[in-house]
C-alpha positions in Angstrom: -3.7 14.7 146.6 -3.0 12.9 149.4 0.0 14.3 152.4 3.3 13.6 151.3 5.3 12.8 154.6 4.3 10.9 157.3 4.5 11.8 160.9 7.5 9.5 162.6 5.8 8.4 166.2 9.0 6.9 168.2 7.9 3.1 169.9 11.0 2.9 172.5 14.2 2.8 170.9 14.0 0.2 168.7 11.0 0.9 166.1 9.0 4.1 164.0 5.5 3.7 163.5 4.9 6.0 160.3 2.0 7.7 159.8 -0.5 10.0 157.5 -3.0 12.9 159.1 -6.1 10.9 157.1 -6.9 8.0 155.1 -4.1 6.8 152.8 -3.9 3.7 150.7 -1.6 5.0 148.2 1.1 5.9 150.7 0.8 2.8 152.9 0.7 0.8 149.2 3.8 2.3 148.2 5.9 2.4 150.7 5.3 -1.5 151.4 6.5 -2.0 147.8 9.6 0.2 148.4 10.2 -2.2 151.6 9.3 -5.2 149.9 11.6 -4.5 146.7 14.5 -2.6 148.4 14.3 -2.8 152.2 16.2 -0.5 154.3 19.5 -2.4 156.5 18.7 -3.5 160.1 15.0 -3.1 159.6 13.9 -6.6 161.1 10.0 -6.4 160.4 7.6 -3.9 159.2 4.0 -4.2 158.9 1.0 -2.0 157.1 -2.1 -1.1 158.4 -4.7 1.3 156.8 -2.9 4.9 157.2 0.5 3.6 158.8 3.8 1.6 158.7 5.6 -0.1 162.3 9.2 -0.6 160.9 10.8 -2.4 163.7 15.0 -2.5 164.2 17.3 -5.3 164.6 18.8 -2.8 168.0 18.2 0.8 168.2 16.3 2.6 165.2 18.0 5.4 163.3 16.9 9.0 164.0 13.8 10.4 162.2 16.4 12.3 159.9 18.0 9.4 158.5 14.7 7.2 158.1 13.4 10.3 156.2 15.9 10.4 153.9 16.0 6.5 153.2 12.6 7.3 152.1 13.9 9.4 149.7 11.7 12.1 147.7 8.2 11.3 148.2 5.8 11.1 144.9 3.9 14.4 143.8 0.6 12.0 143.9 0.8 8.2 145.4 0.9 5.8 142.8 -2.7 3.6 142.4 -2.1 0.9 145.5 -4.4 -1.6 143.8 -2.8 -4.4 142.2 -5.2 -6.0 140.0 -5.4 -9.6 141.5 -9.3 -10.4 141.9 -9.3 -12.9 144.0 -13.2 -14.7 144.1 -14.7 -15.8 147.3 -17.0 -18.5 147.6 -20.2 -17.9 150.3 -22.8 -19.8 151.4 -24.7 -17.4 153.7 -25.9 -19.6 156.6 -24.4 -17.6 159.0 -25.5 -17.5 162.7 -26.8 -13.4 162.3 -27.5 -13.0 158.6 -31.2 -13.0 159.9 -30.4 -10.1 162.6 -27.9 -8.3 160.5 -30.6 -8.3 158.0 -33.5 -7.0 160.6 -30.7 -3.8 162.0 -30.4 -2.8 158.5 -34.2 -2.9 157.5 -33.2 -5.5 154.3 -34.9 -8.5 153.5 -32.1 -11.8 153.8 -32.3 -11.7 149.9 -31.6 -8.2 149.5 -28.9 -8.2 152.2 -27.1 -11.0 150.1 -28.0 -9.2 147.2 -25.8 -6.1 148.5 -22.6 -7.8 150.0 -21.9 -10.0 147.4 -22.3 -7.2 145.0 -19.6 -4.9 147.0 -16.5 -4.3 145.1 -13.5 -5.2 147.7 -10.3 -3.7 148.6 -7.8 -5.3 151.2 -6.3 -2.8 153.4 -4.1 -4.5 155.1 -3.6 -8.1 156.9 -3.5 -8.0 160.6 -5.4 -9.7 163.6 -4.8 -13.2 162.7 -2.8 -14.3 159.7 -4.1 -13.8 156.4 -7.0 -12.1 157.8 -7.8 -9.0 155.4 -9.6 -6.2 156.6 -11.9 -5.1 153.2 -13.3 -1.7 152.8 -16.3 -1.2 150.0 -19.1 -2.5 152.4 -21.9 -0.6 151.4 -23.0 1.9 153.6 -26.4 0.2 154.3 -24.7 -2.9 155.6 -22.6 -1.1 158.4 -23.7 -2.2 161.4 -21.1 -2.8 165.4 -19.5 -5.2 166.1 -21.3 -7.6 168.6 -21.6 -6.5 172.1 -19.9 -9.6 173.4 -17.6 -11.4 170.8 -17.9 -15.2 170.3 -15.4 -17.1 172.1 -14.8 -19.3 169.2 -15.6 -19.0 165.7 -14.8 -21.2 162.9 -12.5 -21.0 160.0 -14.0 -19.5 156.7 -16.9 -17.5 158.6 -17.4 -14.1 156.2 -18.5 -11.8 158.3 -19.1 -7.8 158.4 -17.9 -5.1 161.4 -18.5 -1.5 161.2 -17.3 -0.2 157.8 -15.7 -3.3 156.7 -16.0 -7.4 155.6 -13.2 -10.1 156.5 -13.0 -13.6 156.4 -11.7 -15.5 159.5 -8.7 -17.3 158.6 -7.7 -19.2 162.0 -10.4 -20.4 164.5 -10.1 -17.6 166.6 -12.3 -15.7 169.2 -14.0 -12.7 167.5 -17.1 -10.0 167.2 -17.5 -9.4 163.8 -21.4 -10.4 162.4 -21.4 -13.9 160.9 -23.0 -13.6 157.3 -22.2 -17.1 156.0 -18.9 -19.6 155.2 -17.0 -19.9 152.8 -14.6 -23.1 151.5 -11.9 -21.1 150.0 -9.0 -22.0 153.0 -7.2 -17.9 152.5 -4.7 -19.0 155.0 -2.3 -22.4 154.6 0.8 -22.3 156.6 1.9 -25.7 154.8 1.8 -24.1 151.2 5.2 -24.0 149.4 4.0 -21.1 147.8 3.9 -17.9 149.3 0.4 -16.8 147.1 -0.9 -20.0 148.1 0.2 -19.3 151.7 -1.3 -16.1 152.1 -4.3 -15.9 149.5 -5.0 -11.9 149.9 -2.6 -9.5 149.4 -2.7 -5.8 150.6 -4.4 -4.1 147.3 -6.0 -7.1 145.8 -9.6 -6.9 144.6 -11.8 -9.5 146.4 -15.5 -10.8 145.3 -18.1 -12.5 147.2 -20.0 -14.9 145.0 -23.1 -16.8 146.0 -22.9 -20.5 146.4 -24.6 -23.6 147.8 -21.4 -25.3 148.1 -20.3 -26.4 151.9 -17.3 -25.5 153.6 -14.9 -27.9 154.1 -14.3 -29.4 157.8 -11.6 -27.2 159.8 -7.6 -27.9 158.4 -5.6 -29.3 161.2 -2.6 -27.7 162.0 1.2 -29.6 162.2 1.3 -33.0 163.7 3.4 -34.6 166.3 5.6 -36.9 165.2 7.2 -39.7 167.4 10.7 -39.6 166.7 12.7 -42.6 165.8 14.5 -42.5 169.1 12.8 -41.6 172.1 14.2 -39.9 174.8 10.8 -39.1 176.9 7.4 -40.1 177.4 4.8 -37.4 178.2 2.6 -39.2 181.0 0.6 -35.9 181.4 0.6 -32.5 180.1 -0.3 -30.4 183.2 -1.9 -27.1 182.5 -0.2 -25.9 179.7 3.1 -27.8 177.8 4.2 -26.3 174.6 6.8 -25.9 172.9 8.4 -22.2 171.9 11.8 -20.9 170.2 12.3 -17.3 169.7 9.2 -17.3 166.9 8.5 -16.6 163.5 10.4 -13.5 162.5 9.7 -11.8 159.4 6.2 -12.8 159.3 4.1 -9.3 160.8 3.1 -8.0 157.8 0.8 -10.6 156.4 -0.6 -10.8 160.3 1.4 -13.6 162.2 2.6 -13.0 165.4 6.4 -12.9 166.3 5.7 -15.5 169.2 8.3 -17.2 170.7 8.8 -17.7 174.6 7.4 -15.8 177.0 10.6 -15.5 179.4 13.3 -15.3 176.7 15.8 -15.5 179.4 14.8 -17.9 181.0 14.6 -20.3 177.7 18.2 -19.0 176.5 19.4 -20.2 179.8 17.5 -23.7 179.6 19.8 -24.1 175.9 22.8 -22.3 177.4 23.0 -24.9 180.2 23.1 -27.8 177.4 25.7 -26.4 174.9 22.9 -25.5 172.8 22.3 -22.6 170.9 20.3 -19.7 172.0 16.8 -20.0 170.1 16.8 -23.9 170.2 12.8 -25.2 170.9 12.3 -25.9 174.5 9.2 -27.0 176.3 7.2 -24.2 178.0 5.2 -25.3 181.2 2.5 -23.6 183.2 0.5 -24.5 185.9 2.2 -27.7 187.0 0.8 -31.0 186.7 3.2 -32.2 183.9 4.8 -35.8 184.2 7.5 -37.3 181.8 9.0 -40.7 181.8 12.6 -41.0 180.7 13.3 -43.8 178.3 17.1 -43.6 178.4 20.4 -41.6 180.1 19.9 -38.0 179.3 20.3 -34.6 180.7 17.7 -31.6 180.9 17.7 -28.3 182.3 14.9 -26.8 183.9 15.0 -23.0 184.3 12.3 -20.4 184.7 10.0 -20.4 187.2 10.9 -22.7 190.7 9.1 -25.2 189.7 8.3 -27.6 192.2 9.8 -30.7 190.3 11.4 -33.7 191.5 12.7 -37.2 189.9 11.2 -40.6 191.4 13.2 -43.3 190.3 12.2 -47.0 189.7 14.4 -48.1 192.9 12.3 -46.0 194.7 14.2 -43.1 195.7 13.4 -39.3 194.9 15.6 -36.3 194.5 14.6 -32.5 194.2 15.1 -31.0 190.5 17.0 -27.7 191.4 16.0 -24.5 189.9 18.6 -22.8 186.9 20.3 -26.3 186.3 20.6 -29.6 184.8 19.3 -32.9 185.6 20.8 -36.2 185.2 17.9 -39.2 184.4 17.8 -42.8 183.5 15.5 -45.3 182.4 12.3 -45.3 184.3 12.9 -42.1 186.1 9.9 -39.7 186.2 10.2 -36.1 186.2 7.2 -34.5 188.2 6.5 -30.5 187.8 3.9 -30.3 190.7 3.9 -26.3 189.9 5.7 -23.3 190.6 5.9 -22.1 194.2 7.6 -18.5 192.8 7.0 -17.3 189.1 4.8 -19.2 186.2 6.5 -20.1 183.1 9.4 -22.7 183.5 11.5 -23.8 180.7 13.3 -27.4 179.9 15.8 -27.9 177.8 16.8 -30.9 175.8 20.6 -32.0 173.9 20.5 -29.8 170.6 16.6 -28.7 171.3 13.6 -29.9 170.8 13.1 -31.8 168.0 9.5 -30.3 166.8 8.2 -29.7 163.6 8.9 -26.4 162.0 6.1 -24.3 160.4 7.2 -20.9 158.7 10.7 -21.0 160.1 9.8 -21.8 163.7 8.8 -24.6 166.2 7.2 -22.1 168.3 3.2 -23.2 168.9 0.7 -20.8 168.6 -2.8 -22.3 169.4 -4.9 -19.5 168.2 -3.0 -19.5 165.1 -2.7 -23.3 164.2 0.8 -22.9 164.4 3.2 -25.7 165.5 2.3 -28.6 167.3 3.3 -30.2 171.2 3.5 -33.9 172.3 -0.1 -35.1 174.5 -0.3 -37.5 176.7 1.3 -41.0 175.5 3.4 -39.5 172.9 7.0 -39.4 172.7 9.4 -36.9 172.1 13.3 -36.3 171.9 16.4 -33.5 171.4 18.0 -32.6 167.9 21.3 -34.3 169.2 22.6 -37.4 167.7 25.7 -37.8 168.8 25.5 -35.6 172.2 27.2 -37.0 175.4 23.3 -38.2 177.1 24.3 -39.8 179.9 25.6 -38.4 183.4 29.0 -37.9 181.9 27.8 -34.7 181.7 29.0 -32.3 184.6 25.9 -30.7 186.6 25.9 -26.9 185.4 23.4 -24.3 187.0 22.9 -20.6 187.0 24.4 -18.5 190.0 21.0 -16.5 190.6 22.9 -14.0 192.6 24.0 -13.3 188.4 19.7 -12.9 187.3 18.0 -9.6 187.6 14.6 -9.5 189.6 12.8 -12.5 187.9 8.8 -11.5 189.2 6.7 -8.6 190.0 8.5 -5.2 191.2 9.2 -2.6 189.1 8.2 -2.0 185.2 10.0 0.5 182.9 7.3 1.8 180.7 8.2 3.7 177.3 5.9 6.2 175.2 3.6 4.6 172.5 1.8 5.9 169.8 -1.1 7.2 171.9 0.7 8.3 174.8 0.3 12.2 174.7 -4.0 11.2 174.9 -3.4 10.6 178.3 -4.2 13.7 180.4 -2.7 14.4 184.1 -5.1 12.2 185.6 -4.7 9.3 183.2 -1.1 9.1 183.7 -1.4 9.4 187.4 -3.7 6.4 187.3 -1.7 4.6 185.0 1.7 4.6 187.1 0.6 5.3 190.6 -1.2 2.5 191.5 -0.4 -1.2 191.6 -1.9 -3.7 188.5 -2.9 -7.1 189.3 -2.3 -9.5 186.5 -5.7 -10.7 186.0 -6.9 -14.6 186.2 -8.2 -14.1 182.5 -4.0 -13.5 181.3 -2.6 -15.7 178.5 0.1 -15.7 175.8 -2.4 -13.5 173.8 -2.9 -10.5 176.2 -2.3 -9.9 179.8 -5.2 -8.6 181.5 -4.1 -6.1 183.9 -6.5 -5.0 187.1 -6.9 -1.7 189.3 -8.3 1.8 188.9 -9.5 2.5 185.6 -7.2 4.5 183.2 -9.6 7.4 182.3 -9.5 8.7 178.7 -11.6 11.0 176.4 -12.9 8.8 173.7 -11.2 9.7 170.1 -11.7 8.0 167.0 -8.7 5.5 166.1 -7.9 4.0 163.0 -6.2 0.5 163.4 -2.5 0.3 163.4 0.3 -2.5 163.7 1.1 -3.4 168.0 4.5 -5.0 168.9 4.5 -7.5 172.2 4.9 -5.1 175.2 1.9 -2.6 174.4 -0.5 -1.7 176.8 -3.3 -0.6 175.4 -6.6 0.9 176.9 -9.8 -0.3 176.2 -13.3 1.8 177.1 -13.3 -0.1 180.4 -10.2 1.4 181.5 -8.8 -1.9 182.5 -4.9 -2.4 180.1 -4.2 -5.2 178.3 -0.6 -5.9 177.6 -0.2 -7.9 173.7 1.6 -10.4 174.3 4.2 -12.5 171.9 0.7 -14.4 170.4 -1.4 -11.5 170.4 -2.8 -9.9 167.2 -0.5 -7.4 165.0 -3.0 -5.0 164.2 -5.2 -3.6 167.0 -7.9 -0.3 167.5 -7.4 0.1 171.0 -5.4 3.5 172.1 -1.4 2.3 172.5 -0.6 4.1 175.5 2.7 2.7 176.8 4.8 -0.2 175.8 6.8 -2.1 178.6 10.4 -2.8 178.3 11.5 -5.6 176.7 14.2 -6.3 179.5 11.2 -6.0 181.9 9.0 -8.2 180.2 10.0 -11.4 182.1 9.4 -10.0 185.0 5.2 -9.0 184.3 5.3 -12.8 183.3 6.5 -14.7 185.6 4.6 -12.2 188.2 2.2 -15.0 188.2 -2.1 -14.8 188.0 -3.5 -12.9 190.5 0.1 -11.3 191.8 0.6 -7.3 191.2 3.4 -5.2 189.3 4.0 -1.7 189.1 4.6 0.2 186.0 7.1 3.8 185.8 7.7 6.3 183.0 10.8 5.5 180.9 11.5 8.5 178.6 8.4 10.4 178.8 8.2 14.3 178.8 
């Protein structure tokens, strides 16, 4: 019989992460039911893994009493978790190591096909990239590590096998799991209508692997940019990075997409604010400089974030300095020039009644490794949601008062207990928040890759479990990595702190290369 109540692990004040002393399916499977069928009030996401629950809060959680007895009485013996869908795989096994897979295990190619398309499949859970099920029923002969250094790209369909368990990869993605073959089953379709069609696996479902010659199709393309009927800009280069970004896909975490959403959420609230718009409207996210738009009418933007270097040529010849935290008035022929931040990272610009983008699962927000959402290139046109907003400059010039912002880069970090925090010994949390972490060159909107001393810790055995943006977690190398609003929802790694979410736009617009330092919030 498997433990009735779950141990309540507090992550800051805002979300429980639930879970059992050993393996179980049953209790994961039916308390997702419970939250699927009858949810409890303010819980804004929760999200599965293989022997725990994150149930996240809209504001602070309730106390571990109250939770408990939402949960009500518990089940003598977990109900079976299974539920009875077989869903049937299609492989053709040309991967890149079925031959060395094959060679580890001492099994000839046949025999190795043979055995893993025999295996009867369970999905555990969805987490890493959407739709991607982790599948337990490998048999033992085929368990083999993960590769030493994971691919930097691998391709949608690619089934392939990691320690105990098989997975398809759902999303072109970065990953080192063993390639065994492909299959043209697409398992992930964020354009479906239908939810079973969006999401092909399903926590409990029986999956087979059945033997085929058949091809996989070429890679699905993800959202399109659409010129809009009326074009307000022309994007004459995209600079290191332009995307677009809203507050994200809410809702979403248990089947394995990330939240998203902008990076410096004050920042891009102010960027709306400054237009009339509302909060979460899409805005254009910039990094690294280099970006150059063309105005094809009156208008006004706001540019907030990151001091970003940008000034207006117009077609008279003159040029004016864009100031930081405020709007801009252009015409025809202007060009707006970003030539990059001189202090911070990210900068944000806003556009009458937002962005107008297209929307994939709720949200304009553009998640590469996903597939998610889509940004104008070079050539293409875009424009706001306005129709009838005052463009022109009988708009009044509006701007922040920074003396009103808190710290916008580097300093101080409040940093709260996470799951894994008491595995830290005296030494590892002395190396943890008395010394000064460089965000590293390698830092995206996946993880931030922090730099210094090595965090220390004795190696344990760690089941995967769900990760909120904010975490640090600790790798063997010792060297954090903090998820960020695009990284995975399920990770192994130890969770030894999480950072404050009113801190948070502070580590990013510290800027590559530039140092913060991190100090206990909450601990013992």
């Amino acid at each position: 019989m498997e433990p009735r109540l779950p141990t309540c692990v507090a992550w800051g004040d805002g979300a429980w992460l639930l879970r059992w002393d050993k393996d179980a399916a049953g209790a994961v499977g039916w308390l997702a039911r419970r939250l699927q069928e009858d949810p409890a009030e303010g819980i804004e996401e929760w999200a599965p893994a293989f022997s725990s629950v994150l149930l996240r809060f809209k504001g602070r959680a309730p106390g571990e009493a109250s939770l408990l007895e939402w949960m009500g009485r518990l089940p003598e013996a977990w109900p079976k978790w299974e539920t009875g869908r077989v869903v049937d795989v299609p492989v053709r096994y040309d991967g890149p190591d079925l031959e060395e897979v094959a060679r580890r295990t001492g099994h000839g190619v046949e025999e190795l096909v043979r055995r893993h398309s025999g295996g009867d499949y369970r999905v555990r859970c969805l987490g890493f990239s959407p739709g991607f099920g982790y599948l337990e029923g490998l048999d033992p002969g085929l368990h083999v590590p993960r590769r030493d250094t994971p691919r930097e790209r691998v391709r949608v369909g690619s089934v392939a096998i990691g320690g105990e368990h098989a997975g398809v990869y759902t999303v072109p993605s970065p990953g080192g799991w063993n390639l065994l073959g492909t299959t043209s089953r697409r398992l992930f379709d964020p354009g479906a209508a239908r939810l079973e069609e969006r999401f092909v696996l399903g926590t409990g479902d029986r999956v087979r692997f059945v033997p085929t010659q058949e091809r996989g199709e070429e890679e699905p393309g993800g959202a399109r940019w659409a010129a809009p009927a009326v074009p307000w800009l022309r994007v004459r280069a995209t600079g290191a990075m332009l995307g677009v970004q809203d507050d994200g896909r809410a809702g979403w975490l248990r089947f394995g997409v990330p939240v998203g959403g902008s990076l410096d959420r004050v920042a891009a609230h102010w960027a709306n604010r400054l237009l009339g718009n509302e909060d979460g409207a899409p805005v254009l996210e910039l990094a690294g400089g280099g970006q150059v738009m063309e105005s094809l009418m009156h208008l006004t933007v706001s540019v907030t974030g990151a001091d970003a270097h940008a000034w207006v040529q117009s077609p008279d010849g003159s040029s004016r300095t864009v100031r930081a935290w405020s709007t801009t008035s252009l015409g025809p022929g202007d060009v707006l020039t970003f030539r990059g931040p001189r202090h911070g990272t990210w900068t944000y610009m806003g556009l009458a009644g937002g962005v107008d983008a297209p929307v994939v699962m709720g949200s304009a927000s553009v998640n590469r490794r996903a597939g998610l959402g889509a940004a104008p290139c070079a050539g293409e046109t875009l424009a706001g949601r306005s129709r009838d907003a005052l463009l022109g400059g009988g708009m009044a010039s509006r701007w922040v008062d920074s003396s009103r912002l808190p710290s916008r880069a580097g300093g101080s970090l409040r940093v709260w207990p996470a799951p894994q925090s008491a595995w830290l010994d005296a030494a590892g949390r002395r190396a943890l928040f008395r010394q000064p972490w460089r965000v590293s060159l390698r830092s995206d909107r996946v993880g931030f890759r922090m730099e210094g001393e090595p965090v220390r810790m004795e190696p344990r055995r760690l089941e995967s479990e769900p990760v909120m943006p904010g975490t640090i977690q600790l790798p063997p190398d010792g060297q954090p990595i903090v998820t960020m609003p695009d990284g995975p929802t399920v990770g192994g790694y130890p969770k030894v702190g999480w950072i404050d979410p009113r801190d948070m736009a502070r580590l990013v617009q510290a800027g590559w290369g530039r140092q913060v330092e991190w100090v206990p919030a909450g601990w013992d």
